[in-house]
C-alpha positions as CSV (number, residue, x, y, z in Angstrom):
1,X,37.2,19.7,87.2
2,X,39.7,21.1,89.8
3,X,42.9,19.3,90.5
4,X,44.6,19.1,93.9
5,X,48.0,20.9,93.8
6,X,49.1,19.5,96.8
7,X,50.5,16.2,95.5
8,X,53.1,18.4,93.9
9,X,55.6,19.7,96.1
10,X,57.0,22.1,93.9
11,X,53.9,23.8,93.3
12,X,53.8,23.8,97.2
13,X,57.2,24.4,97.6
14,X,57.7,27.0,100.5
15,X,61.4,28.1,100.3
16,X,63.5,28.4,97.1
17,X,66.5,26.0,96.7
18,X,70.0,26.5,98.7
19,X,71.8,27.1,95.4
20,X,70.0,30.9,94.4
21,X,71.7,34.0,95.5
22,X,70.8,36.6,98.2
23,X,69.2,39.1,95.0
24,X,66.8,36.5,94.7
25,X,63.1,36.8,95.8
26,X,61.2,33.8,96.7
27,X,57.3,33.9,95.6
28,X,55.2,30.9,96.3
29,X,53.5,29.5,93.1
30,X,50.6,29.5,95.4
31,X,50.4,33.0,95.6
32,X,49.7,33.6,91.6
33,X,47.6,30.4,92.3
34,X,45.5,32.4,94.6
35,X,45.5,35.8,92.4
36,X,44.2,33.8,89.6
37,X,41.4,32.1,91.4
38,X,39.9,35.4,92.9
39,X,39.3,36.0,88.9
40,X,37.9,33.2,88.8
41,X,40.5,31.2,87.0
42,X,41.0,27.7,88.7
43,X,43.1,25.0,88.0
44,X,42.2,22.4,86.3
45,X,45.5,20.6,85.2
46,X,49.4,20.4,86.5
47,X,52.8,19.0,86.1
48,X,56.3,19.1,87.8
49,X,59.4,18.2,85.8
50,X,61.2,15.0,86.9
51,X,63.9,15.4,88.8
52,X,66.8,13.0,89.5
53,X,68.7,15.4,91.4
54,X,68.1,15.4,95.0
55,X,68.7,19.1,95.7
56,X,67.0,20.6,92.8
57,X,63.6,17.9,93.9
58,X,60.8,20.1,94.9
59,X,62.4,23.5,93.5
60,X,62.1,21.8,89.6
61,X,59.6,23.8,86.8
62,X,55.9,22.6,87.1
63,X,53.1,24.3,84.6
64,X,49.4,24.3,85.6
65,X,46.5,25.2,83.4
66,X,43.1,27.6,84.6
67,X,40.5,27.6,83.2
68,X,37.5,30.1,84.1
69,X,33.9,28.6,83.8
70,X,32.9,32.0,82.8
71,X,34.8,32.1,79.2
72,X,33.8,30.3,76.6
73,X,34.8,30.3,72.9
74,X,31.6,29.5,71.4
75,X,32.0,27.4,68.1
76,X,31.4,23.8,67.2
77,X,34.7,22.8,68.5
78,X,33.6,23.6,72.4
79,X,36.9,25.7,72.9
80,X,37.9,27.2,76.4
81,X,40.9,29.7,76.7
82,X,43.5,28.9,79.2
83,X,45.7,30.7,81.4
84,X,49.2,28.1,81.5
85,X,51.1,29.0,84.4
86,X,54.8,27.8,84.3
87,X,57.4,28.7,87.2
88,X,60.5,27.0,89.4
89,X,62.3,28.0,92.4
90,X,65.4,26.8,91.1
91,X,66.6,30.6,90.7
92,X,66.4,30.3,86.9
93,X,63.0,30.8,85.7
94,X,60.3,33.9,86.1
95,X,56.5,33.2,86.5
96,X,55.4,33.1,82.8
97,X,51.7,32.5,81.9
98,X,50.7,32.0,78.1
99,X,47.3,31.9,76.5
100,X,46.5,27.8,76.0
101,X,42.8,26.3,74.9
102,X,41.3,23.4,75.7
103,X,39.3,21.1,72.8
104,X,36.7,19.1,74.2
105,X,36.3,16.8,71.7
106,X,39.7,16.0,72.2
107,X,40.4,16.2,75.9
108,X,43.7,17.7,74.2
109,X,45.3,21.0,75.8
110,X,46.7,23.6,73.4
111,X,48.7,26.6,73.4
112,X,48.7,29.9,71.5
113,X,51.6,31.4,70.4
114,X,53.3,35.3,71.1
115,X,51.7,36.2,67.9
116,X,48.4,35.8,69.3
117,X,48.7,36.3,73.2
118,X,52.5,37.7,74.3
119,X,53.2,35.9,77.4
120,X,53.7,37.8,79.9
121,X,56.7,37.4,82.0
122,X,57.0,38.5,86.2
123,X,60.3,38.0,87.6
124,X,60.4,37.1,91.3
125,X,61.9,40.1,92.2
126,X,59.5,43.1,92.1
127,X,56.4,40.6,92.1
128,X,53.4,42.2,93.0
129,X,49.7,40.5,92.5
130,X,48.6,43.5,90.4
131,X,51.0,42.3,87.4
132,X,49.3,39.0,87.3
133,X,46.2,40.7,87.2
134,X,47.0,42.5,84.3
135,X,48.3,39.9,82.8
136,X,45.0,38.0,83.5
137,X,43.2,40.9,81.8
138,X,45.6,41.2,78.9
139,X,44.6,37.5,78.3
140,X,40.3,38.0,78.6
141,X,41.0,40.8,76.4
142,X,42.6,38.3,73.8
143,X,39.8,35.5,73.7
144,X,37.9,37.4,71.0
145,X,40.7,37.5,69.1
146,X,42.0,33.8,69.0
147,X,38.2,32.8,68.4
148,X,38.5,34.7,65.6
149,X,41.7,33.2,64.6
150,X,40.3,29.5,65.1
151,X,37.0,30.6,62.8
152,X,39.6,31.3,60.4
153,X,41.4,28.4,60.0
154,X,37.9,26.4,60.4
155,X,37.5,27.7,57.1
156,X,40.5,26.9,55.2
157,X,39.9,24.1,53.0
158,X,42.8,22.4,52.1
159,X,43.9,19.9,49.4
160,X,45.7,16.7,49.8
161,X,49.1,18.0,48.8
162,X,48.9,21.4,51.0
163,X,48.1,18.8,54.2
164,X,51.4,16.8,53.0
165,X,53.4,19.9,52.9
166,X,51.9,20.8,56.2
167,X,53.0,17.5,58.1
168,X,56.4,17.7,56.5
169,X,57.1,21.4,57.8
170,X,55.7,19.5,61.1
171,X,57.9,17.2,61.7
172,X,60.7,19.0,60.7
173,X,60.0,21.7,63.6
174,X,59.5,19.0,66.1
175,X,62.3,16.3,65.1
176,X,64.4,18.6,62.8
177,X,65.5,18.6,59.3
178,X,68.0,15.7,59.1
179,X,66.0,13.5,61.3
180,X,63.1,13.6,58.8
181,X,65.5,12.9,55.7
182,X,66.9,10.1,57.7
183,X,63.9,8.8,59.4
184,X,60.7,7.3,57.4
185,X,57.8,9.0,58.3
186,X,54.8,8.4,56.5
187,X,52.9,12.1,56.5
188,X,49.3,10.0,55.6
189,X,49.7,8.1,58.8
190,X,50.3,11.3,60.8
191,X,47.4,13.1,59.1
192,X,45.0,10.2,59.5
193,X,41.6,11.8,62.0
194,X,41.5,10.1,65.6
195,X,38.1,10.8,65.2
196,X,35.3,11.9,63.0
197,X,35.2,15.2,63.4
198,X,38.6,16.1,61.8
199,X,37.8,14.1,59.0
200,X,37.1,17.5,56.5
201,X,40.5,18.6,55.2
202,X,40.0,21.7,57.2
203,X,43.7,24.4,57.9
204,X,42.0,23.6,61.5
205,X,41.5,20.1,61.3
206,X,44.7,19.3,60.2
207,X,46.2,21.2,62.7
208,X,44.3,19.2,65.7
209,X,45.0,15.7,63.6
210,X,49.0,16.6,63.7
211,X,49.3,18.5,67.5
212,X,47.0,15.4,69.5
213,X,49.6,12.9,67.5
214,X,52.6,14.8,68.7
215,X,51.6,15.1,72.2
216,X,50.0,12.3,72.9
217,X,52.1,9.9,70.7
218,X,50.9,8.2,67.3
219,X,51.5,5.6,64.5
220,X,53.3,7.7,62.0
221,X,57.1,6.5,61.4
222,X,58.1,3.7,59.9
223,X,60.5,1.3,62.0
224,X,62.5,-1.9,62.3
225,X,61.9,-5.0,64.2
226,X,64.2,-5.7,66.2
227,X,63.3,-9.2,67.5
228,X,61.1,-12.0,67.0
229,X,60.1,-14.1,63.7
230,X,59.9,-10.4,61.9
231,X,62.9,-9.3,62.6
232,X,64.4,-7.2,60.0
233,X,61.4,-6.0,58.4
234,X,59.3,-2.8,58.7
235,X,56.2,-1.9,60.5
236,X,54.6,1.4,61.3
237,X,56.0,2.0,65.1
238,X,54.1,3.9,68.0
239,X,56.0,7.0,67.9
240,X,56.3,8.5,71.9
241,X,53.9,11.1,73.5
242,X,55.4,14.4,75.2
243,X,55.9,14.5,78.6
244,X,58.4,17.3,79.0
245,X,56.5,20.5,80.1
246,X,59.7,22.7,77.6
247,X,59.3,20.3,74.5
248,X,55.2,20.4,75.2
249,X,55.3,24.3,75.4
250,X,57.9,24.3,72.1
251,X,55.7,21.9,69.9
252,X,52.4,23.7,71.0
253,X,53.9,27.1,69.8
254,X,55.6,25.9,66.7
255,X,52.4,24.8,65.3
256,X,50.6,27.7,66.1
257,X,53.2,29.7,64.0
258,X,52.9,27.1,61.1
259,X,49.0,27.2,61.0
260,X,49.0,30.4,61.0
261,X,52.0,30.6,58.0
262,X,49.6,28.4,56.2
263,X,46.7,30.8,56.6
264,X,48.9,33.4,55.6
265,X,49.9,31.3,52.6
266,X,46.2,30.4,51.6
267,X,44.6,34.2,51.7
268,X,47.4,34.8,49.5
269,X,47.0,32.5,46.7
């Protein structure tokens, strides 16, 4: 499934914006876009940041996701590695492109932390398309190494209390540490499956359960009514989705590094 990346001008854009200095090199997105798909990486999904400022419109970060039909993670999960492109022609951001997976039984996109995959970073200045095709080989070199990881933590089992202690460190990276004491968040809402086959208490499972809730938005905090007959009283709220392309990159990676604290933790013990 290829997307069109024309209905987003900044992936398009052709200039950079007024405001960057004369050091500054202007690379197309399109060009990496091109390097990428004669390796037979294509895209497959893509973003822009909103933009309220009329000058920065069409210069503002956007992130796309390739995937190559070619490489395949082969486990019960249907896994395919990723190549996330992120760049802006703002004059304040480099190409960067990160190892990312995509779950089929989810439809949910994920991303791999440094640990795993160091992103590799190309400044405008001094681009050349051979850097992006190492960096494209650096990242087919990794696959066999983050299926490894992910047969791991397939075979963690864990109990009801290390899940609990899981979501807690969870939310604490994504809302912070006073937000969680002041907020009531109820961790056996967050770690209830979407579907049946997260239902084993699984390192992996858990993992999935917690990252589709955070990005795609979930029952799991306890609110007030505001209005109406039951005003005043509590019910479990919708908690929002992520639609910032920084916050999704942020609580992608910061759950990679707790899964794989808890792995740590468990082979340990």
């Amino acid at each position: 499934m290829n997307i069109d990346l024309e209905r987003f001008d900044s992936i398009q854009q052709g200039d950079s914006a007024g405001r960057t200095s004369g050091k500054y090199s202007f690379i197309p997105t399109t060009t990496v876009v091109n390097v990428l798909e004669k390796h037979g990486w294509e895209p497959v999904r893509a973003s822009e940041v909103k933009c309220r400022d009329l000058e920065r419109r069409g210069f503002q970060k956007h992130l796309i996701r390739f995937r190559n039909s070619k490489i395949i993670i082969k486990n019960k999960d249907q896994l395919r590695p990723e190549i996330v492109l992120t760049n802006a022609h703002d004059g304040l951001a480099s190409f960067i492109l990160q190892a990312g997976m995509f779950r089929v039984v989810c439809a949910n996109g994920l991303i791999v932390a440094d640990s795993v995959f160091a992103k590799h970073r190309i400044c405008h200045m001094g681009y050349t398309d051979h850097k992006v095709s190492l960096a494209i080989e650096a990242m087919c070199d990794s696959v066999p190494k983050i299926g490894n990881k992910v047969e791991e933590f397939q075979a963690i089992d864990m109990t009801k209390d290390e899940q609990g202690v899981f979501a807690m460190a969870a939310l604490a990276m994504k809302y912070g540490e006073e937000a969680v004491e002041e907020r009531k968040f109820l961790t056996d809402a967050l770690l209830y499956p979407s579907r049946s086959c997260d239902k084993e208490h699984t390192l992996w499972n858990t993992y999935n359960t917690i990252q589709e809730k955070f990005i795609k938005g979930g029952r799991f905090e306890v609110k007030e009514v505001k209005s109406g007959y039951y005003r005043g009283r509590e019910k479990l709220g919708r908690s929002r989705g992520c639609n910032s392309i920084n916050e999704s990159i942020r609580i992608n990676k910061g759950l990679w590094m707790l899964i794989e604290r808890m792995a740590e933790l468990k082979k340990a013990a």
